[in-house]
MARDREN-817892 format. One line per 2 residues: number of its first residue (from 0); their letters; for each residue x, y, z of N, C-alpha, C, O. Coordinates in nm, 2 decimals. Layout:
N
NUM) A) X,Y,Z,X,Y,Z,X,Y,Z,X,Y,Z; ... $
//
This chain:
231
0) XX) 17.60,4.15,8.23,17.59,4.29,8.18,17.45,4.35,8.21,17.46,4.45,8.28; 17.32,4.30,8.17,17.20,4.33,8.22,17.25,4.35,8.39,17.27,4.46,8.43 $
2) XX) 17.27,4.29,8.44,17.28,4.27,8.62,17.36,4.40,8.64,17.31,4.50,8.69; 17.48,4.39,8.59,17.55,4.54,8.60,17.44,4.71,8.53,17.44,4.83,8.57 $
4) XX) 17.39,4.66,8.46,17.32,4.79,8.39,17.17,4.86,8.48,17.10,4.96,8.45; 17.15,4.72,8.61,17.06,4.74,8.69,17.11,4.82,8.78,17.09,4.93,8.82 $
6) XX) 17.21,4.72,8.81,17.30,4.83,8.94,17.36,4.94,8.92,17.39,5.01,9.01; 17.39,4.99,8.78,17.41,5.14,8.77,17.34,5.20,8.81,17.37,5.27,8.91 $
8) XX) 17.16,5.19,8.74,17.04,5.22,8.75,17.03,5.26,8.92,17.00,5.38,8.96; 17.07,5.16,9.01,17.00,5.19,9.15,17.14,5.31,9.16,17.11,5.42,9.20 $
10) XX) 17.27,5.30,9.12,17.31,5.37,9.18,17.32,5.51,9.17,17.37,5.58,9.26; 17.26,5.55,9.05,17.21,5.64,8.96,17.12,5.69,9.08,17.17,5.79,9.14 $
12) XX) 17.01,5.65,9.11,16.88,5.67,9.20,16.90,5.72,9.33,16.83,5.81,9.38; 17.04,5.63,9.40,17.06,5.65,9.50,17.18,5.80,9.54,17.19,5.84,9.66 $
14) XX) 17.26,5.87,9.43,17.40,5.98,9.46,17.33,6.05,9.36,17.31,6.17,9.39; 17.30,6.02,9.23,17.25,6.08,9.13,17.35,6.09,9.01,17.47,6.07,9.02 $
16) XX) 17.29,6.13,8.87,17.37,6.09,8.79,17.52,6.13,8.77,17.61,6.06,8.72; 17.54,6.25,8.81,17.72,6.33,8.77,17.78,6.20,8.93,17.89,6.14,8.91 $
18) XX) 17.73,6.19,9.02,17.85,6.16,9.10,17.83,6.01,9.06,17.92,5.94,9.09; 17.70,5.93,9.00,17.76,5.76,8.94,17.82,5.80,8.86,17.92,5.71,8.85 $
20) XX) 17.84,5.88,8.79,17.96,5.89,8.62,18.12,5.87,8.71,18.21,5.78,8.71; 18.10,5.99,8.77,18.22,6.01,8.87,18.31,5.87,8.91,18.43,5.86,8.88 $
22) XX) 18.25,5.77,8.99,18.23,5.68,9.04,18.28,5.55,8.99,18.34,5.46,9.05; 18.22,5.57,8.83,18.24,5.46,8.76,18.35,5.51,8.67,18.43,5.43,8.61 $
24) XX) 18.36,5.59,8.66,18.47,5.62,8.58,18.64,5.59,8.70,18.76,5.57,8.66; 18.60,5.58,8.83,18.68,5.57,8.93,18.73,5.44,8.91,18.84,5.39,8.91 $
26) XX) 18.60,5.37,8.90,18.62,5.22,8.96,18.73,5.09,8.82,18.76,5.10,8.71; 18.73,5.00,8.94,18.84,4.90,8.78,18.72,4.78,8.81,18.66,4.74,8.91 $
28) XX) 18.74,4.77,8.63,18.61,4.64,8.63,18.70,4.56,8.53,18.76,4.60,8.43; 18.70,4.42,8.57,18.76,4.32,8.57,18.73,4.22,8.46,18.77,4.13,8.52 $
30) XX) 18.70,4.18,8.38,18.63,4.08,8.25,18.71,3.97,8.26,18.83,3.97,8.24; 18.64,3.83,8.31,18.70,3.69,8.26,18.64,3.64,8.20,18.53,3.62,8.24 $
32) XX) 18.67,3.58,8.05,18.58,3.53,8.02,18.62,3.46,7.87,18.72,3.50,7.81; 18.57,3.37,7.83,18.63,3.31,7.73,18.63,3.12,7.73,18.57,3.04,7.66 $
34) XX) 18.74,3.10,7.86,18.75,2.94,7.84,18.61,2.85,7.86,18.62,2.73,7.83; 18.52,2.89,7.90,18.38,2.83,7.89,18.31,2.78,7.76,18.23,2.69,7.73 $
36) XX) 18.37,2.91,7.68,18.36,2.94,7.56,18.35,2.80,7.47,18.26,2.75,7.40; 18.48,2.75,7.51,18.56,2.65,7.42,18.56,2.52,7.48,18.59,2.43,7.41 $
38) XX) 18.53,2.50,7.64,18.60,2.37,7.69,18.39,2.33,7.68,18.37,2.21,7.65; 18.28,2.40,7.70,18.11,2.38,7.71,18.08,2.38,7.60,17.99,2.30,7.59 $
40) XX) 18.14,2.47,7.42,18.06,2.41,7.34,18.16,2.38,7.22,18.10,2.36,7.11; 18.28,2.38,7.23,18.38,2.36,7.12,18.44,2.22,7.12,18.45,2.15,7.03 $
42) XX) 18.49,2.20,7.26,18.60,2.13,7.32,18.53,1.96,7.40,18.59,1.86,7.45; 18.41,2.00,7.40,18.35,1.86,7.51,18.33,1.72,7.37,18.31,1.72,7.25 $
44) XX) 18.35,1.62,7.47,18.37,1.56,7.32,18.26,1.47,7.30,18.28,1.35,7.25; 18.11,1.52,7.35,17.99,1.47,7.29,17.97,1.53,7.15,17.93,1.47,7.05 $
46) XX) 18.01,1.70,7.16,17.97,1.76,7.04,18.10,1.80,6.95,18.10,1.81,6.82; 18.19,1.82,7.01,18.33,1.86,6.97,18.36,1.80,6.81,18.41,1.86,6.72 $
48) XX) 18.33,1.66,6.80,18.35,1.68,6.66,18.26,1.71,6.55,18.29,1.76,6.44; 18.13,1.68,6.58,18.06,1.80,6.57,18.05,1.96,6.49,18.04,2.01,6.38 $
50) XX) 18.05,1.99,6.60,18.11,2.10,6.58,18.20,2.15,6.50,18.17,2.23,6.42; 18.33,2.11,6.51,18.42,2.15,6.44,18.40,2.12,6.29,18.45,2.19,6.20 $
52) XX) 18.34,2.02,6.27,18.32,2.02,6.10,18.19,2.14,6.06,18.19,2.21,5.96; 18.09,2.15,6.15,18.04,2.27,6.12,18.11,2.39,6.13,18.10,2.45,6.02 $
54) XX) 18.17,2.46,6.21,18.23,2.56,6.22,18.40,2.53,6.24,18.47,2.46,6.31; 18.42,2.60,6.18,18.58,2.59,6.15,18.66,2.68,6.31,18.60,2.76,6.37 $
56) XX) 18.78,2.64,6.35,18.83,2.70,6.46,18.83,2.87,6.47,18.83,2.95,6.56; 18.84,2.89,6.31,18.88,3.06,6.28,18.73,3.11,6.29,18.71,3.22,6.35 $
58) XX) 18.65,3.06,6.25,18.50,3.11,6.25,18.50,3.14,6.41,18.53,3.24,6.46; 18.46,3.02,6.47,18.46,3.05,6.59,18.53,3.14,6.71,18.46,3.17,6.81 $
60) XX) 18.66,3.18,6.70,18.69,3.27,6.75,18.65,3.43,6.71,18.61,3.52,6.79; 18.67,3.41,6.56,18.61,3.51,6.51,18.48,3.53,6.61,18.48,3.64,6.68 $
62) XX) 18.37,3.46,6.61,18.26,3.48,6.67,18.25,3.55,6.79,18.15,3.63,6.81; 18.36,3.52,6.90,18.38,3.51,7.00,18.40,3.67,7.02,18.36,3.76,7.10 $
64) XX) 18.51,3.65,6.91,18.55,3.81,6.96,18.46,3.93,6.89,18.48,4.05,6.92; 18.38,3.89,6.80,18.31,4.01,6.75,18.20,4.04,6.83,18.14,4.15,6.84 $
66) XX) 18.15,3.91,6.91,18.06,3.93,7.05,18.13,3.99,7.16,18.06,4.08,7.22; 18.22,3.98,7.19,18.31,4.04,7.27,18.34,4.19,7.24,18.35,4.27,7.34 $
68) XX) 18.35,4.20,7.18,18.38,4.37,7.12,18.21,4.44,7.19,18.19,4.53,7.27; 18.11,4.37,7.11,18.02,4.47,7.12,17.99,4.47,7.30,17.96,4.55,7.39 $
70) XX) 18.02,4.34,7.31,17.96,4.40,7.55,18.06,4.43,7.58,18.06,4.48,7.69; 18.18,4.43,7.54,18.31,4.56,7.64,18.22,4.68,7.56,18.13,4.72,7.64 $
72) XX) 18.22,4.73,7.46,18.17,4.84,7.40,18.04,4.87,7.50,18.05,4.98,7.55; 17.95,4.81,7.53,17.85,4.81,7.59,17.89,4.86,7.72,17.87,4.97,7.77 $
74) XX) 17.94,4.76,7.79,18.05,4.84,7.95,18.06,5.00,7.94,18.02,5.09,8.01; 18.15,4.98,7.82,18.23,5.16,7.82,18.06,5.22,7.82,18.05,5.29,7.93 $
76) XX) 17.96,5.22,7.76,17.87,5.30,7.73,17.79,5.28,7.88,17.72,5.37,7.92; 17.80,5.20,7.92,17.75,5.22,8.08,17.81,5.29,8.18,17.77,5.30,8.29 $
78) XX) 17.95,5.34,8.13,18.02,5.43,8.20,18.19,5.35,8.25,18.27,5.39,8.32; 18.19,5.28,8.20,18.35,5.18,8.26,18.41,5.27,8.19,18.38,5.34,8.09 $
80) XX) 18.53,5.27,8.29,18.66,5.33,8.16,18.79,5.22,8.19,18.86,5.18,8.10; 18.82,5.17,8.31,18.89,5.11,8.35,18.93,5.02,8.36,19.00,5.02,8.46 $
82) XX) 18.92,4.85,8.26,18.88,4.75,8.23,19.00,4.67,8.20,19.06,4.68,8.09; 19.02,4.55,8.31,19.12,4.48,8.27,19.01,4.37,8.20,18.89,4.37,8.22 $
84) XX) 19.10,4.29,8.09,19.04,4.22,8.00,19.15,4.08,8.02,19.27,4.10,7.97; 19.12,3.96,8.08,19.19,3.85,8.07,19.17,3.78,7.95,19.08,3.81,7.87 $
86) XX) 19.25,3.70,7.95,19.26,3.63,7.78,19.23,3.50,7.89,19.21,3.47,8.01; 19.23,3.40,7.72,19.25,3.25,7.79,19.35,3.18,7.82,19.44,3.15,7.74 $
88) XX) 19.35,3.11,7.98,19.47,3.06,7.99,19.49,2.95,7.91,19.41,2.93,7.81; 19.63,2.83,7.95,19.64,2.77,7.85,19.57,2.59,7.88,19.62,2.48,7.90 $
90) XX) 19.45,2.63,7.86,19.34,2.52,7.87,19.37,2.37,7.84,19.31,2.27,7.88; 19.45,2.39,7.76,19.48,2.24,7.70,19.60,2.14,7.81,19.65,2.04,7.77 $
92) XX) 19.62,2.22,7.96,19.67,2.23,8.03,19.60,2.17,8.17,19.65,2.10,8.25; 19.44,2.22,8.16,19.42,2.15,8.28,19.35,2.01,8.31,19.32,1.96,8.21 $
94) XX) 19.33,1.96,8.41,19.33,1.80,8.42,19.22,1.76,8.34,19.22,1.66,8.27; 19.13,1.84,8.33,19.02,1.80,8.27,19.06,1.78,8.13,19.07,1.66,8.10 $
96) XX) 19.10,1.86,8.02,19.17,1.82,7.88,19.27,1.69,7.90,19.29,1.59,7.83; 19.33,1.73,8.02,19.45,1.56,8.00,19.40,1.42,8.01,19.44,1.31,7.97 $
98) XX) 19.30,1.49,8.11,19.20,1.32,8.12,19.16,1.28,7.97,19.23,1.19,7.91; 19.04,1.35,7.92,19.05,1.35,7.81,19.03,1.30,7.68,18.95,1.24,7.62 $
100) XX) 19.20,1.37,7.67,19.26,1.32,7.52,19.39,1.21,7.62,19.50,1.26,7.59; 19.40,1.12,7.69,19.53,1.02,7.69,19.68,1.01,7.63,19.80,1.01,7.67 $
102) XX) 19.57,1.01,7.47,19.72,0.99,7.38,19.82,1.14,7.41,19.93,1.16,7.35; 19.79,1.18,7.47,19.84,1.35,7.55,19.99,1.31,7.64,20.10,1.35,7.62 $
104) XX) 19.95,1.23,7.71,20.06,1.19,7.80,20.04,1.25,7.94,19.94,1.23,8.01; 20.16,1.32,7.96,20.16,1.39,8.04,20.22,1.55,8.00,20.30,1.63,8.05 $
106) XX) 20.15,1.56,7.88,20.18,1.69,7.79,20.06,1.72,7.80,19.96,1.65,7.83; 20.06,1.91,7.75,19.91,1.95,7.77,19.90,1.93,7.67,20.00,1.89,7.60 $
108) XX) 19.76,1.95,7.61,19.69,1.88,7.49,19.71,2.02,7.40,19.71,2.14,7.44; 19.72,1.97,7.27,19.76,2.09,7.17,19.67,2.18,7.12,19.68,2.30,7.11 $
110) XX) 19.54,2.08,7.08,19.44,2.13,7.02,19.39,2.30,7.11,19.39,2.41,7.07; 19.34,2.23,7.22,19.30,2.36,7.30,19.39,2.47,7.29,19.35,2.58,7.25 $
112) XX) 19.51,2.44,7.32,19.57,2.53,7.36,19.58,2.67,7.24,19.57,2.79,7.24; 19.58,2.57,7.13,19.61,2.64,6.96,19.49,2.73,6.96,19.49,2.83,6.90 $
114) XX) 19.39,2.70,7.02,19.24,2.77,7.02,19.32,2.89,7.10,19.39,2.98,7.05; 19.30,2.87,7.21,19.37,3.02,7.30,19.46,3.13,7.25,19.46,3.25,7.27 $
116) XX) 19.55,3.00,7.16,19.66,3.14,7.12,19.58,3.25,7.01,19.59,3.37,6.98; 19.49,3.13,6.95,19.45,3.21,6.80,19.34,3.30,6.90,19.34,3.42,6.85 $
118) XX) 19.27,3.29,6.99,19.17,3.38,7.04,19.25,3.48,7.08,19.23,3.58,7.02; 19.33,3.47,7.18,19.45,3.54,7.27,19.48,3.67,7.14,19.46,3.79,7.17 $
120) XX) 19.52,3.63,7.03,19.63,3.71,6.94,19.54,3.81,6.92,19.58,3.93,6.91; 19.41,3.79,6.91,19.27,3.86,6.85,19.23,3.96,6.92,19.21,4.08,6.90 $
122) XX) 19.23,3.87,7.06,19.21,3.95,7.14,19.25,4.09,7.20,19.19,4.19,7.24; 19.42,4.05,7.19,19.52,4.18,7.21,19.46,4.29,7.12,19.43,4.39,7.17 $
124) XX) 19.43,4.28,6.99,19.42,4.32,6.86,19.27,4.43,6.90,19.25,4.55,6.89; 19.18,4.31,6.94,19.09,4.39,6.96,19.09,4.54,7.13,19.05,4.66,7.13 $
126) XX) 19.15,4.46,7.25,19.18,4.54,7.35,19.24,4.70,7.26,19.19,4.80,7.31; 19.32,4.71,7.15,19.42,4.81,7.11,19.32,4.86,7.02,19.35,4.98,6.99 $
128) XX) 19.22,4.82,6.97,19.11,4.86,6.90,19.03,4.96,6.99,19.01,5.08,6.96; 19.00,4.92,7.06,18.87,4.97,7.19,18.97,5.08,7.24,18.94,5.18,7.18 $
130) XX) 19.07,5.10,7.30,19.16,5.18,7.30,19.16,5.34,7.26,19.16,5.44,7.33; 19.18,5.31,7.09,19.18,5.37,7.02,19.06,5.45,6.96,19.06,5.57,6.91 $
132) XX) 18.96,5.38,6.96,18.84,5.43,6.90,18.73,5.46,7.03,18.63,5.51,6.99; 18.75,5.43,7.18,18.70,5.45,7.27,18.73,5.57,7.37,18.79,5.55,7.48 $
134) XX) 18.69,5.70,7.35,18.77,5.80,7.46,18.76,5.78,7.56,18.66,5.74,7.62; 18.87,5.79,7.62,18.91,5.80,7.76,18.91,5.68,7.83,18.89,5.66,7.96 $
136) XX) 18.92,5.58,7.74,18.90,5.43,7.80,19.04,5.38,7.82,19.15,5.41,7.76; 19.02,5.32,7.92,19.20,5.22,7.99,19.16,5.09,7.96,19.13,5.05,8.07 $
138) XX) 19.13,4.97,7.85,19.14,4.86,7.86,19.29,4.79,7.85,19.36,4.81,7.75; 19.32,4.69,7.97,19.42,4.64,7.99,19.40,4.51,7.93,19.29,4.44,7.96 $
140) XX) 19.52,4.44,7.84,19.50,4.29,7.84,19.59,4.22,7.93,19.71,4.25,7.94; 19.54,4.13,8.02,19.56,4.07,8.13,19.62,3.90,8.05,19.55,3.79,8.04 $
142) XX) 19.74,3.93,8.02,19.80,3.76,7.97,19.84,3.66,8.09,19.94,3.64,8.15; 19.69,3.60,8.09,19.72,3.49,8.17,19.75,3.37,8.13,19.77,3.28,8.20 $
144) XX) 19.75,3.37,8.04,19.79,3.22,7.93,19.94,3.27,7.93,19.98,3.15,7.94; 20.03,3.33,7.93,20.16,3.34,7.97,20.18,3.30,8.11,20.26,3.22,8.13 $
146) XX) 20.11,3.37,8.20,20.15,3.36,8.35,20.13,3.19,8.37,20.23,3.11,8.38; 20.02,3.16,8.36,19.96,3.01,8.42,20.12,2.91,8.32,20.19,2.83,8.36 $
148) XX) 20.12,2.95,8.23,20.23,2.86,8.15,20.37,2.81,8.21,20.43,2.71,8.22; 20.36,2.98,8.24,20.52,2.99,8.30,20.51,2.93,8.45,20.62,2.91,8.52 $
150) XX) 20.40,2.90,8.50,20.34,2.84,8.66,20.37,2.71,8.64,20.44,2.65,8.72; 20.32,2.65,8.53,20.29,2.53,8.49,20.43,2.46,8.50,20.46,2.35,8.56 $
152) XX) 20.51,2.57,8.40,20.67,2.49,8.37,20.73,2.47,8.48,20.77,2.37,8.53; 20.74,2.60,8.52,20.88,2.62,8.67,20.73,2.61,8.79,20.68,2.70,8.85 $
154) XX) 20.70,2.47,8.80,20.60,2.52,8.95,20.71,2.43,9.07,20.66,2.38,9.17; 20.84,2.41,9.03,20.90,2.36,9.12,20.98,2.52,9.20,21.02,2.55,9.31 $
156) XX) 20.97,2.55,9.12,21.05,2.72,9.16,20.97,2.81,9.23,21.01,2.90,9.30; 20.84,2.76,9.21,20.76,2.88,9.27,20.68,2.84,9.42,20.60,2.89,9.50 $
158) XX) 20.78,2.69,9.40,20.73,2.59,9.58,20.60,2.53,9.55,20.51,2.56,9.62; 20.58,2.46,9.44,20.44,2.36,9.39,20.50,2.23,9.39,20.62,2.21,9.37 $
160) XX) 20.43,2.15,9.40,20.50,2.05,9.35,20.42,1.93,9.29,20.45,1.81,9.30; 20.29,1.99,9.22,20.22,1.92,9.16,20.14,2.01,9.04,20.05,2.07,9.08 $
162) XX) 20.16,2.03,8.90,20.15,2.12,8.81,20.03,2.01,8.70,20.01,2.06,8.59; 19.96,1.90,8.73,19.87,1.86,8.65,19.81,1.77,8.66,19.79,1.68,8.57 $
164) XX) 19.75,1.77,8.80,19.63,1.72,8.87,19.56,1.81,9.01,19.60,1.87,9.11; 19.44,1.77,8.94,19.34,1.82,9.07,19.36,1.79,9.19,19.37,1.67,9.22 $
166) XX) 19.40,1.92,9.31,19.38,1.87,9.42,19.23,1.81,9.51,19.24,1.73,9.60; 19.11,1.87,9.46,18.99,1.82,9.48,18.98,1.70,9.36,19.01,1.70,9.24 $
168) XX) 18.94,1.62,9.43,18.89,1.50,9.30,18.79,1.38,9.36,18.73,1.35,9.46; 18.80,1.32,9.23,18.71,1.20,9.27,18.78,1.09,9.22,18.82,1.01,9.30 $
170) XX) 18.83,1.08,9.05,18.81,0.99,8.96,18.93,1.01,8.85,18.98,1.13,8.86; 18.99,0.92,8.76,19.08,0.94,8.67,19.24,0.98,8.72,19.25,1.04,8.82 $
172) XX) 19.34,0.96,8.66,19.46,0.96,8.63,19.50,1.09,8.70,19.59,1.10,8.79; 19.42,1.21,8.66,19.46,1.31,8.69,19.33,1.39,8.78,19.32,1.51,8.81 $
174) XX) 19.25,1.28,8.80,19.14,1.38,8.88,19.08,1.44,8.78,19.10,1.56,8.82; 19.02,1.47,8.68,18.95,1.56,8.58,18.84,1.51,8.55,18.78,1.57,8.47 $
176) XX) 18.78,1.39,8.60,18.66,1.32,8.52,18.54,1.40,8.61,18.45,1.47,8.55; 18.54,1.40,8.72,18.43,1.46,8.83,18.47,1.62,8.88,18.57,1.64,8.95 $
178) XX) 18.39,1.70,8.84,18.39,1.81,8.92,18.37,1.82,9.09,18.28,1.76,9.15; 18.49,1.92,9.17,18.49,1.89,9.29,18.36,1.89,9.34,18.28,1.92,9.26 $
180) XX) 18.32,1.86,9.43,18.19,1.80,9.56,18.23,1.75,9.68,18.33,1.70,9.73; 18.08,1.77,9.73,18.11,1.66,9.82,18.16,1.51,9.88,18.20,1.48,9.99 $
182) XX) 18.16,1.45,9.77,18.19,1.30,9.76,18.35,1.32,9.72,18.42,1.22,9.72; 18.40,1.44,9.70,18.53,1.43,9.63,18.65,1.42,9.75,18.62,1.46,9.86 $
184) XX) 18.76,1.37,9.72,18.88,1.35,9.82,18.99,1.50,9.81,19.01,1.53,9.70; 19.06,1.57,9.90,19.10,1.69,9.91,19.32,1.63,9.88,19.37,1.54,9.95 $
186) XX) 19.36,1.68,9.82,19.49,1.66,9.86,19.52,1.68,10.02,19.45,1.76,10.09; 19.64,1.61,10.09,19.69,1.68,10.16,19.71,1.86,10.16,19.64,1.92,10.23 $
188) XX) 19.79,1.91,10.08,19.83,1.98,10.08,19.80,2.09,9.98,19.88,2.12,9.90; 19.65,2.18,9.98,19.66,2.23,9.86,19.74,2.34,9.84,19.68,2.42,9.76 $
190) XX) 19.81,2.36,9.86,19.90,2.52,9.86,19.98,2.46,9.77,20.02,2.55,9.70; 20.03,2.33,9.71,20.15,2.26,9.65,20.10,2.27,9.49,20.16,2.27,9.39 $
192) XX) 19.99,2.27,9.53,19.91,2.21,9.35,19.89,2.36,9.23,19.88,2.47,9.26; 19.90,2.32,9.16,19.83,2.44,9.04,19.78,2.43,9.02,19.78,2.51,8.92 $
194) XX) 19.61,2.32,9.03,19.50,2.32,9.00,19.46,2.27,9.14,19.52,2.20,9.22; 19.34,2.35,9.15,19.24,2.31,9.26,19.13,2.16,9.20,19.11,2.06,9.27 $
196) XX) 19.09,2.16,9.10,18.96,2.09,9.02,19.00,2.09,8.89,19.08,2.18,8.84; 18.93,1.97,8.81,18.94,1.97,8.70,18.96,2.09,8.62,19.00,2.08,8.50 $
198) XX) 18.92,2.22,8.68,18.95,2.30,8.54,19.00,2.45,8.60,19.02,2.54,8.52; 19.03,2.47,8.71,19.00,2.64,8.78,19.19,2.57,8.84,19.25,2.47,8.85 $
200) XX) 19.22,2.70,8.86,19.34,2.70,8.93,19.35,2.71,9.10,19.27,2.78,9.16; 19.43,2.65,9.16,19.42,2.69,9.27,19.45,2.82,9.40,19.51,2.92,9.35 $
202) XX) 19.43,2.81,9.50,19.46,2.98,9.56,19.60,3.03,9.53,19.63,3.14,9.50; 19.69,2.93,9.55,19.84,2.94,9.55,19.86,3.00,9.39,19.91,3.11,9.37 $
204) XX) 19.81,2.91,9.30,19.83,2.95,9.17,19.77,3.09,9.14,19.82,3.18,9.06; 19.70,3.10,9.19,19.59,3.23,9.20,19.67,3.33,9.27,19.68,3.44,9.21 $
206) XX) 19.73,3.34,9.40,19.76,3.46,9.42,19.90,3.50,9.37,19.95,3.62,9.40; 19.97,3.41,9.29,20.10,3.41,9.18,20.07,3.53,9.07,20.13,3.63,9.04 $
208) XX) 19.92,3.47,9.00,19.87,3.54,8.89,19.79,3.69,8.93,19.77,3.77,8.84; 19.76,3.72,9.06,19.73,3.81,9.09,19.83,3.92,9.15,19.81,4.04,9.19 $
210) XX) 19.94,3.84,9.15,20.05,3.94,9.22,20.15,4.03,9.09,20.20,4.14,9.08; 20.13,3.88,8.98,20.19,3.93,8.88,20.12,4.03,8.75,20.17,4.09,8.65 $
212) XX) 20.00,4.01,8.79,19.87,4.10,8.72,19.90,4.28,8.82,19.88,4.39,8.78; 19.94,4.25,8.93,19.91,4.40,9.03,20.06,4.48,8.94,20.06,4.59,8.90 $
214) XX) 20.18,4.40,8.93,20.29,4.50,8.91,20.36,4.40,8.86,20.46,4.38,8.93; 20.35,4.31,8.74,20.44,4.29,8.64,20.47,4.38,8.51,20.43,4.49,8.50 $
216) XX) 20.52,4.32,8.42,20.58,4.38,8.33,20.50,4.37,8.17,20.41,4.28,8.17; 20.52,4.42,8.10,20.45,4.41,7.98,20.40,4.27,7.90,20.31,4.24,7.82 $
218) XX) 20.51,4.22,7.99,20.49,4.03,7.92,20.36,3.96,8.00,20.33,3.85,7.96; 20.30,4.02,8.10,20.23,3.97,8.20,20.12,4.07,8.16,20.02,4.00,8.15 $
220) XX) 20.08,4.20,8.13,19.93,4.25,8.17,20.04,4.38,8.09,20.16,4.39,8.11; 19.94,4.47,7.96,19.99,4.53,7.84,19.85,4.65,7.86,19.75,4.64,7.94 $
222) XX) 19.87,4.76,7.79,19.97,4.84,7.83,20.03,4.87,7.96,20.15,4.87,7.98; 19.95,4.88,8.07,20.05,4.92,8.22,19.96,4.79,8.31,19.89,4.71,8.25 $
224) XX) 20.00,4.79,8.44,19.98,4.70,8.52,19.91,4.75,8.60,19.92,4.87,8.62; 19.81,4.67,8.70,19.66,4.69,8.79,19.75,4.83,8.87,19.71,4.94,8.86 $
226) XX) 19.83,4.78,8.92,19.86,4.92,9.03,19.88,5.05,8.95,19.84,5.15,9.01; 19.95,5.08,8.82,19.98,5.17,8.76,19.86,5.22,8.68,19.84,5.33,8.62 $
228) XX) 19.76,5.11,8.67,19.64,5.17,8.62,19.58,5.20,8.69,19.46,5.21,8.65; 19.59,5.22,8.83,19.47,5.28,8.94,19.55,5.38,8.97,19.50,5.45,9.06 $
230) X) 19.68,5.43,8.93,19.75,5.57,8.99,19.69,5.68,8.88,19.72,5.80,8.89 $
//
């Protein structure tokens, strides 16, 4: 946000201020943000339990999103109007959680995921907030914890054929112990997989989610979709 509020500044300097307003009010700005949130200080299981006896699951999201409120709010006041807002996918899903927790199987792990939905529901809640109390603002919620799900389930349909292991790896069952590197071994084939690395999706999975973010339906990206928010 600082980094962005610099580069207004030069752009401010450089056309001047009515045509940066212009400009930014033009442009779509993108927000990911969240599952770091949960898997770096909620979810790792040096501190994880931890944590959770100090702070309860509802606290913590709570937290999450009343910080979240104020830097989208902050965006709009730097001039955004046009702001897709992704939620969290469903984390309890990727190799890194399955490694893990074991007693999991080859199911995604519950706990996480329960985090997402309760942040997810908040989230919507708050996107329709900003909305409403923000003039002239377009924030979009971007459900990708639906999309990646529905990827996950049917990834035989969509021509995958591996929905819960890393195609980069090193180590473990499912590849999730070592973040990709150098030293790490590449699938044959990564176009087949839905994860690239322990925790990130792969291109294939990625341009699924980005195709279905440009012009799906309300179940996928709420109120309208990337292309109908740039008309």
């Amino acid at each position: 946000m600082d980094n962005f509020a610099n580069t207004r500044q030069d752009i401010i300097s450089s056309i001047g201020g009515p045509a940066a307003t212009k400009l930014l009010e033009k442009a779509l700005f993108s927000v990911t943000i969240g599952s770091n949130d949960f898997i770096n200080n909620y979810l790792t299981p040096v501190v994880s339990k931890i944590e959770q006896k100090l702070v309860s699951p509802e606290s913590f999201v709570g937290a999450m999103i009343s910080r979240f409120r104020i830097q989208l709010t902050r965006l709009y006041n730097l001039g955004a109007r046009k702001v897709i807002v992704a939620n969290v996918g469903p984390i309890g899903c990727i190799p890194y959680q399955r490694e893990i927790n074991p007693s999991a199987g080859d199911n995604c792990v519950a706990f996480p995921d329960q985090l997402a939905v309760m942040y997810n529901s908040q989230l919507m809640g708050l996107v329709s907030e900003l909305n409403r109390n923000l003039q002239g603002s377009k924030f979009i919620y971007a459900d990708v914890y639906h999309i990646v799900g529905d990827i996950i389930q049917n990834y035989l349909s969509y021509g995958l054929e591996n929905a819960n292991s890393a195609c980069c790896y090193v180590a473990g069952v499912y590849g999730g112990l070592v973040p990709c590197g150098p030293t790490s071994k590449v699938c044959a084939d990564r176009s087949k997989y839905v994860f690239w690395d322990p925790y990130h999706p792969s291109d294939a999975a990625n341009s699924i989610i980005a195709n279905r973010l440009l012009d799906g339906d309300s179940t996928d990206i709420w109120p309208v979709n990337v292309r109908q928010l740039m008309k």
